[in-house]
N, C-alpha and C positions, 0 to 999 in steps of 0.2 A: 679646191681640195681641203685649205684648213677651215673653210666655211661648212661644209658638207661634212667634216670629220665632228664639228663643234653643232651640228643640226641638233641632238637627241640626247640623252645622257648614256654613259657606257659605251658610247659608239666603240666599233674597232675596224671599222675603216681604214686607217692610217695606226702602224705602232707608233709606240712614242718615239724612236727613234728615227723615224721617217719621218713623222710631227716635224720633229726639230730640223731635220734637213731642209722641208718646205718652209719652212716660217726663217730660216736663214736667208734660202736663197730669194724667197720674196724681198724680206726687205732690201739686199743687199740691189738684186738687180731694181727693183724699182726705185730706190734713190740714184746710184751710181751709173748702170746700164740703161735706165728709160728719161728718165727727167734729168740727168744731167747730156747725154747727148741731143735731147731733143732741146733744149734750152742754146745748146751750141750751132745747132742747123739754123738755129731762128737769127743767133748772131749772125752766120754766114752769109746766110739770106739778104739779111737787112740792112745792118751795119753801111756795107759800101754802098748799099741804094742812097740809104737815109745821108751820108755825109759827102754824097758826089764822087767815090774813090772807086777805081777800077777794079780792084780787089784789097785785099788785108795788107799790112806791111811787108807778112813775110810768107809769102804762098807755101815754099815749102816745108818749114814746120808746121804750117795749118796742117798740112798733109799727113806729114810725120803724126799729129796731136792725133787723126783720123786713125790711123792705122795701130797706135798704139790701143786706142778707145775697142777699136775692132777684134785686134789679137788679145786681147785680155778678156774682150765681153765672152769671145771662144775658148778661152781656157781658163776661165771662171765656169762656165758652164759642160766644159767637157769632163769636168771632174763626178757627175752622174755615171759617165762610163768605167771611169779609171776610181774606183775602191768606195764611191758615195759620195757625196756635197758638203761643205761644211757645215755642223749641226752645234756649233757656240753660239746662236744668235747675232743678226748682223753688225752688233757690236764687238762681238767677240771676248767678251773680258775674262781677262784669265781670272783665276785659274780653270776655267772649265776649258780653255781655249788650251791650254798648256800639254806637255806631250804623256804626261800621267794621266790626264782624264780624257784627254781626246787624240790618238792615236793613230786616227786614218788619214790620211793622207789629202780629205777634202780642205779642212785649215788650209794647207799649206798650199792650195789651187788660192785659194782665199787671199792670204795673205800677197802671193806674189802677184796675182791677178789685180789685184786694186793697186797695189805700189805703180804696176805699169800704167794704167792710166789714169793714178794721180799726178803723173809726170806729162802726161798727155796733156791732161784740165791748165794746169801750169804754165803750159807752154801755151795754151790758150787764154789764159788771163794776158799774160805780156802781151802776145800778138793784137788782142782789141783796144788795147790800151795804146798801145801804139800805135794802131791804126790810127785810132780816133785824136789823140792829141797831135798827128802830126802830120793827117794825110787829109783833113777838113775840105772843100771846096772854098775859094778864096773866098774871104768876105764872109763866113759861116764862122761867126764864133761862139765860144762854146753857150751861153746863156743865151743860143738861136738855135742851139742842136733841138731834133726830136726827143721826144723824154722818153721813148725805147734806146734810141742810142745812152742818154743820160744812165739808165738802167742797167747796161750793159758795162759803164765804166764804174758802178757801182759793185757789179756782181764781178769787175774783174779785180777791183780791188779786195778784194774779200776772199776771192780764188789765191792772190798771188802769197794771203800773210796765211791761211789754215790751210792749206794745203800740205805744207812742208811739215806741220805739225802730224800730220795721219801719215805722212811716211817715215818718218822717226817711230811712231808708236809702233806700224807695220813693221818695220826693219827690226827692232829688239825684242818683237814680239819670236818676229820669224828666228833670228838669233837664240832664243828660248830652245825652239824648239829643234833646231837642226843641227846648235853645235854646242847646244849644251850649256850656255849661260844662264842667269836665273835674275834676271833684270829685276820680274815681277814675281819671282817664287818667294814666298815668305820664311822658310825653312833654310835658304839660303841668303837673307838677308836683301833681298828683293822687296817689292812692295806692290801689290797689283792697283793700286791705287793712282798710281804713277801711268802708269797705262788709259785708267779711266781717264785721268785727268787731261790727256794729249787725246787722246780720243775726242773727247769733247769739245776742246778747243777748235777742233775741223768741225765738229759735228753738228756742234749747232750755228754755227757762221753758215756751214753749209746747208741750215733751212732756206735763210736769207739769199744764197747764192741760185737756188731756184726758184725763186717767190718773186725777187726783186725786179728778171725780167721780164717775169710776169703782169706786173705791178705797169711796167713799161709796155707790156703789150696791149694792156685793160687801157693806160692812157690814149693810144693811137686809136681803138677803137671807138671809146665814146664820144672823141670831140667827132671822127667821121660821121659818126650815126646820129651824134644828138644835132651836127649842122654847129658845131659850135666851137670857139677855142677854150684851149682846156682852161678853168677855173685854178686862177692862183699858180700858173704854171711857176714861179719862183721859189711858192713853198713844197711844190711838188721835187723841185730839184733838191733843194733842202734837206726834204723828208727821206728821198730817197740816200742823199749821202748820210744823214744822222742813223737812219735804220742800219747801213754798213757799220758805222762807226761801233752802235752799241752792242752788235751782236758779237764783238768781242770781250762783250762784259757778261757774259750770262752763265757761262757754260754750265755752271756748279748747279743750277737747278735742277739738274740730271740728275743731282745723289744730294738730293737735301739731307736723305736719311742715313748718308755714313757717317756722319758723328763728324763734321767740320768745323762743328760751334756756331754760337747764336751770330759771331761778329759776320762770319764769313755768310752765314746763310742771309743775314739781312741784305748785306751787302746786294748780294745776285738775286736774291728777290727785289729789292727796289729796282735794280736794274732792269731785271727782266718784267717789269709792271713798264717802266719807261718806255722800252720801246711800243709799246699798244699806244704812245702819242702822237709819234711821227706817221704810222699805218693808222691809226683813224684820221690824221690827217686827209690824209691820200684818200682815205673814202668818203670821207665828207667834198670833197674838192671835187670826184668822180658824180656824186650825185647833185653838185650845185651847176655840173659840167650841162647833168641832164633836164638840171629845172629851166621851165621855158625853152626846153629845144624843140628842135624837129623833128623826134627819133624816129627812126626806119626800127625795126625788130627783125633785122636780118640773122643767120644763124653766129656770126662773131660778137652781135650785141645783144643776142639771147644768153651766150654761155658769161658772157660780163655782168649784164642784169642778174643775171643766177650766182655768179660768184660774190655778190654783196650779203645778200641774208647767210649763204654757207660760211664765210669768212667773218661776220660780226659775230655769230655764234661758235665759232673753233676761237675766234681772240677773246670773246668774255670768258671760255673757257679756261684759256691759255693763262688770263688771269688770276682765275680762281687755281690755277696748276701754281701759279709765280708767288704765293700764300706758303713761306714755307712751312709752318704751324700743321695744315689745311695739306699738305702735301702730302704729310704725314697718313693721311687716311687715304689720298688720291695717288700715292707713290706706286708704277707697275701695274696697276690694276687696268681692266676695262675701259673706265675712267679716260683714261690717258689716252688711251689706242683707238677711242673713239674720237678726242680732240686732234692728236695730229693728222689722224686723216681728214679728220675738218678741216684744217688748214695745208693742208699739202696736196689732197685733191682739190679742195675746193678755191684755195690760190693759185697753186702751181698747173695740175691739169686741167683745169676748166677757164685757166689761162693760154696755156698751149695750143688747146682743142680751139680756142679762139680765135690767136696766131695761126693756124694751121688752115682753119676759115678763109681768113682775112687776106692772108697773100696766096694764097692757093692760086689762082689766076692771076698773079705775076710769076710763080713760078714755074706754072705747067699749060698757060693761056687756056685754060678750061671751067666753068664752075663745078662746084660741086651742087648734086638736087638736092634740091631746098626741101623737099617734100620727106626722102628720107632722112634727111640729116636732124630735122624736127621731130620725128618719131625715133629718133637717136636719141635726142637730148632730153626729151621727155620720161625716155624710158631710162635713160642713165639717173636722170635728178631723182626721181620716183624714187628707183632702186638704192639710193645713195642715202635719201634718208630712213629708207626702211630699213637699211643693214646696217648704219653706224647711230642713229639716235635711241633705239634701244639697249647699246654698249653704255650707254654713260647711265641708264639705272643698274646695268649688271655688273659695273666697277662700283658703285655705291653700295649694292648689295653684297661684296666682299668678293668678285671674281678676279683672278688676275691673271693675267699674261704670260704666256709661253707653254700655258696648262692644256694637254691633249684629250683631257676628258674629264668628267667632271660627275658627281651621284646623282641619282636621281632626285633624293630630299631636299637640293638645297634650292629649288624653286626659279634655277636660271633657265629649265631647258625650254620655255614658252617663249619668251623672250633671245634666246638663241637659235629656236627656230625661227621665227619673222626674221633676223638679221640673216641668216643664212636665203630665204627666201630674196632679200634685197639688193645680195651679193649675185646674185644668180638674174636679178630685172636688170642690174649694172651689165652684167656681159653678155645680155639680149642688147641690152643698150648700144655696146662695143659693136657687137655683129653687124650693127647696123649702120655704124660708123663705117664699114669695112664692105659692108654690101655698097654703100654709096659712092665709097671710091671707085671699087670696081664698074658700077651699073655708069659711072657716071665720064670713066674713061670713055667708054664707047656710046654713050648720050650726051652727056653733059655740053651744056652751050656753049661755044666756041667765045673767045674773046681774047681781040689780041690787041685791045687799047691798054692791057697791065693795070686798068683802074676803072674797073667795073664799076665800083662803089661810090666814083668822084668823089673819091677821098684828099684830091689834094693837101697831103699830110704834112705839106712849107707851109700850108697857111693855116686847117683847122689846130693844130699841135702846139702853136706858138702864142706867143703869150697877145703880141702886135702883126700890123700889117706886114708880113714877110718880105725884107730886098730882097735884091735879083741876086740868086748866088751864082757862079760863072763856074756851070757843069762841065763843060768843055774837057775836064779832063778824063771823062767816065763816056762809057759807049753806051748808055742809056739811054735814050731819046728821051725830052721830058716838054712838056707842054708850055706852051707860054704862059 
């Protein structure tokens, strides 16, 4: 819809007020409602395989963590029905967000909708975290874990310190608006700035909270496929905790341009340049994983091989974004919405869709066909650079963000048409994703060895020859 509204110039497909409901609730549910729960199934999943444990520490707040993620995803979205969606952007920063300019009632689905399951994500940071440090298979210590588990104590760490920060902002925001306080109103001695600022401190830790188990997913796949253990598994542990650590130093790249001063802007620019050293680590390590191996080109190390070019080009971007000078011209634009989708689909989802590959038959003892799952992936990458690589001339040519329509003289609608076209080879793509699950419930080859791939992943994933870990206490059967 906001593809198809942005085709042509003058379109009126969408008012601007609908605009902004869509472009809310996209982003809102596809970071919170899609890649944060999908990132959680994969913990679920794997976690207890990978460290020999019969299930998590504490089954029934997993539970609870489920049911909050569920009841909020429905009443985050039930609010189409009941007076409109919220239309502040899925950052929400007041004061557009506040009860003078925004009025209907979708905010306040918003607001309370995420508070509940940031309390959910929460209680899922602790529970992996305790799992993992405390429920190992004997003899499994931690610098012998898989680097998906590794990634998982990385992304839990990261959940348990910005989490708390996005519900403080929600809660004073909501306060704002329900009972009258003015936290963030400036006429009342407020400061919305205060808000940006807690915002972001979740906001951007939690790129890294979906990227990082990703980063863990990309490792289990290439040492399976290339036949190889992974390259530098020591600096891969490393990189992954450094990446946690500095993504608490960035936040303020968000708003180079509200006037913070040179000290503060240097600051979170150098920062935010640093972390692009521990993530080219990681992909330099992935690709020396692959030099001299054996690779298979199955569909889990097709969507991997494909996440290296999309992800080196959204980080030199991301770079050239971490120039606060330079930001100045790249600030909201185009620009911008062209790079984190380079790095958010092309590390977070096309890491996912790889996880999702990869254990498929451990999960549901079946394959998926290879056959569509390839004309999946081809039609998604296709479509992926044709709707986002023409965004980063149309943010250099002065377009920016959150804008519903645009004139005809100003030379973007050639190039807004091909990206709309790209968007639309993307969800040919999807369908096709979604054709093969189905076609392949009732086809798809049967397999109940749980390890099609002869991934033995105690031994490609580890740095040395893997000891005997004594699984005994998990109902897995596992091979000699």
């Amino acid at each position: 819809m906001l593809r198809t509204q942005l085709a042509v110039p003058g379109n009126h497909f969408l008012t601007a007020e609908h605009y902004d409901q869509i472009f809310t609730t996209h982003g809102t549910i596809m970071i919170l409602f899609m890649a944060m729960p999908f990132i959680f199934a994969m913990f679920n999943i794997v976690v207890p395989l990978q460290i020999g444990a019969r299930d998590v520490a504490f089954p029934y707040l997993n539970a609870i963590s489920f049911w909050l993620f569920f009841f909020a995803a429905l009443l985050f979205n039930i609010s189409f029905v009941f007076g409109g969606s919220p239309d502040a952007g899925w950052v929400s920063y007041p004061p557009l967000s506040e009860l003078g300019f925004d009025p209907g009632p979708g905010e306040n689905f918003y607001l309370l909708s995420l508070q509940i399951t940031g309390i959910g994500s929460i209680a899922t940071g602790i529970n992996f975290l305790a799992t993992i440090f405390k429920m190992r298979a004997p003899g499994m210590k931690l610098m012998r874990m898989p680097l998906f588990t590794w990634s998982v104590v990385a992304a839990s760490v990261v959940i348990i310190f910005a989490f708390p920060a996005l519900a403080i902002a929600l809660l004073l925001l909501m306060f704002d608006r329900v009972f009258g306080t003015h936290f963030f109103t400036i006429l009342h001695g407020g400061d919305p700035m205060m808000f940006v600022n807690l915002f972001w401190i979740w906001g951007h830790p939690e790129v890294y909270i979906v990227v990082l188990p990703a980063f863990g997913i990309y490792s289990e796949v290439v040492a399976t496929f290339a036949r190889k253990r992974i390259f530098g598994y020591t600096s891969m542990v490393a990189s992954l905790m450094l990446i946690s650590v500095i993504s608490y130093f960035v936040w303020a790249h968000h708003f180079f341009t509200m006037g913070s001063g040179a000290g503060v802007n240097s600051f979170f620019a150098i920062a935010s340049m640093m972390v692009a050293i521990p993530t080219g680590v990681k992909v330099f390590n992935w690709l020396f994983t692959m030099w001299h191996g054996r690779i298979r080109l199955t569909l889990p190390m097709l969507w991997t091989i494909a996440f290296v070019p999309c992800f080196t080009i959204g980080g030199a971007t991301g770079v050239m974004l971490a120039a606060a000078p330079a930001d100045y011209q790249y600030h909201n634009s185009y620009f911008l919405i062209a790079h984190f989708h380079q790095v958010l689909i092309g590390g977070t989802v096309f890491g996912l869709i790889a996880g999702m590959y990869y254990w498929w038959p451990k999960m549901f003892g079946f394959m998926l066909d290879e056959r569509l799952g390839r004309i999946a992936f081809w039609l998604f990458n296709i479509g992926f650079y044709v709707c986002f690589m023409p965004q980063y001339p149309l943010g250099l040519m002065g377009m920016q963000r959150r804008m519903y329509t645009y004139p005809a003289g100003m030379g973007w609608g050639t190039l807004n048409f091909i990206s709309t076209i790209g968007a639309y080879i993307m969800a040919l793509g999807f369908l096709f994703i979604v054709i093969q699950v189905v076609y392949s419930i009732k086809y798809g080859e049967r397999d109940l060895t749980g390890d099609p791939w002869d991934g033995r992943t105690l031994e490609w994933s580890l740095p040395s020859p893997a000891p005997h870990y004594n699984l005994s206490n998990t109902r897995i059967r596992t091979s000699p």
